[in-house]
N, C-alpha and C positions, 0 to 999 in steps of 0.2 A: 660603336656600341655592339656588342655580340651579344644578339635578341634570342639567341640560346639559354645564353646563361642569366636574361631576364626571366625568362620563361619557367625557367627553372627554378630561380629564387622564391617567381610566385607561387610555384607548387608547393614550394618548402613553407611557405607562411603559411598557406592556405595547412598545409598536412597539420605542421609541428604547431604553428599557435593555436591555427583554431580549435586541437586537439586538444592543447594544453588548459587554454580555457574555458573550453564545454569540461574536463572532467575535475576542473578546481571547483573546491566547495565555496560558494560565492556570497552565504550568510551576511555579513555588513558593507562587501565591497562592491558598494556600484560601478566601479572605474572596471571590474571584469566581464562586466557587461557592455561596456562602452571599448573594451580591449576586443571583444569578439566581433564584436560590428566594424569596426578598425582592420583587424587580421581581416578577416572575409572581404572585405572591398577592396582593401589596397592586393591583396593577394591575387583576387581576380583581377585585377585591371595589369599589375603587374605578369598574369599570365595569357590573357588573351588579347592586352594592347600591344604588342608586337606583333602578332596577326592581323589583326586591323589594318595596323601600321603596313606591315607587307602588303597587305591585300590590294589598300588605296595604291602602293607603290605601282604593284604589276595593273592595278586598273589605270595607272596615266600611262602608262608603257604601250601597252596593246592595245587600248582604247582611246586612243587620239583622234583625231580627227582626221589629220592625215597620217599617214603611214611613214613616218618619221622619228627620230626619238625624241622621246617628249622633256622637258627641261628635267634633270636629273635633281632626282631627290636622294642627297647624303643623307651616309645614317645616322650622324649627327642629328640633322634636322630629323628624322626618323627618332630619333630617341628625346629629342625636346616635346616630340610631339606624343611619347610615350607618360613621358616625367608630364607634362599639360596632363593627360586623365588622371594618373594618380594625385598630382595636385587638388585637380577639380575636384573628384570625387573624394577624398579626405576631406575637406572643407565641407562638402556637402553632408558629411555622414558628423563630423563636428557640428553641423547647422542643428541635424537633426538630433543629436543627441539632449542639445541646451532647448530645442522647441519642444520634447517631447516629452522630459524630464524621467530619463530612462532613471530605473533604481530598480535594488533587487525587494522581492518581496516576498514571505512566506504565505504560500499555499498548499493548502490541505492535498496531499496524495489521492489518487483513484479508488477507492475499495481496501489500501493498507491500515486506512487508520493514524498514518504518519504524516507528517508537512513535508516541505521540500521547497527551498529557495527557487526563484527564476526571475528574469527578468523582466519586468511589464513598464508599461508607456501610461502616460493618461491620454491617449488618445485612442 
C-alpha cells in the first residue's frame, strides 16, 4: 500500500468535498449534511491513519524489549489496519447521524435580517 498516496487522497477529500459541501446551498437536503461529516472523517482518518500506522511500526522496531528485530509488520497488514479506522469511524459517524437526527434547518442570520440554512442535531 503506498501510504503516500493514502495520504494524499485524504487531503483531496478533506480540501475538494468538504469544500464542495460547506459552499452548496443545503435548503431541503439533509444527506449534505450527513455528506460533510462523512468527507471530514473519512478524510481525516484517511490522512493521518498512515501515520499512526507508521508510527506503531517504528515503535515495535526500536522499542522492543530486546534489541532485536521485532516480528515485521507488512504494509499490507499496515493498510488493513488503515481501511479498520476508516471502516470504524464511517460507521461510527453513520451511528450518529441516525442517533442524532442531523437535518438542515433555517435560522435567522446575525444582524442581516436574512435566514440562512445549517445543519442542527436534537441533541
Amino acid at each position: 500500500v503506498p501510504f503516500m498516496t493514502i495520504i494524499v487522497v485524504g487531503c483531496l477529500i478533506l480540501l475538494v468535498l468538504g469544500t464542495v459541501f460547506a459552499s452548496m446551498r443545503k435548503q431541503d437536503h439533509s444527506w449534505l449534511c450527513m455528506g460533510s461529516n462523512m468527507a471530514l472523517s473519512v478524510g481525516f482518518w484517511l490522512m493521518m491513519g498512515p501515520l499512526f500506522v507508521k508510527t506503531h511500526r517504528l515503535d515495535r522496531i526500536f522499542f522492543s524489549q530486546r534489541l532485536k528485530v521485532a516480528k515485521r509488520l507488512s504494509n499490507r497488514a499496515l493498510g488493513l489496519q488503515v481501511g479498520a479506522m476508516v471502516a470504524v469511524d464511517a460507521a461510527l459517524v453513520l451511528v450518529m447521524a441516525r442517533v442524532t437526527n442531523i437535518r438542515v434547518a433555517l435560522v435567522p442570520a446575525a444582524g442581516a435580517g436574512e435566514s440562512v440554512y445549517v445543519c442542527v442535531t436534537d441533541v
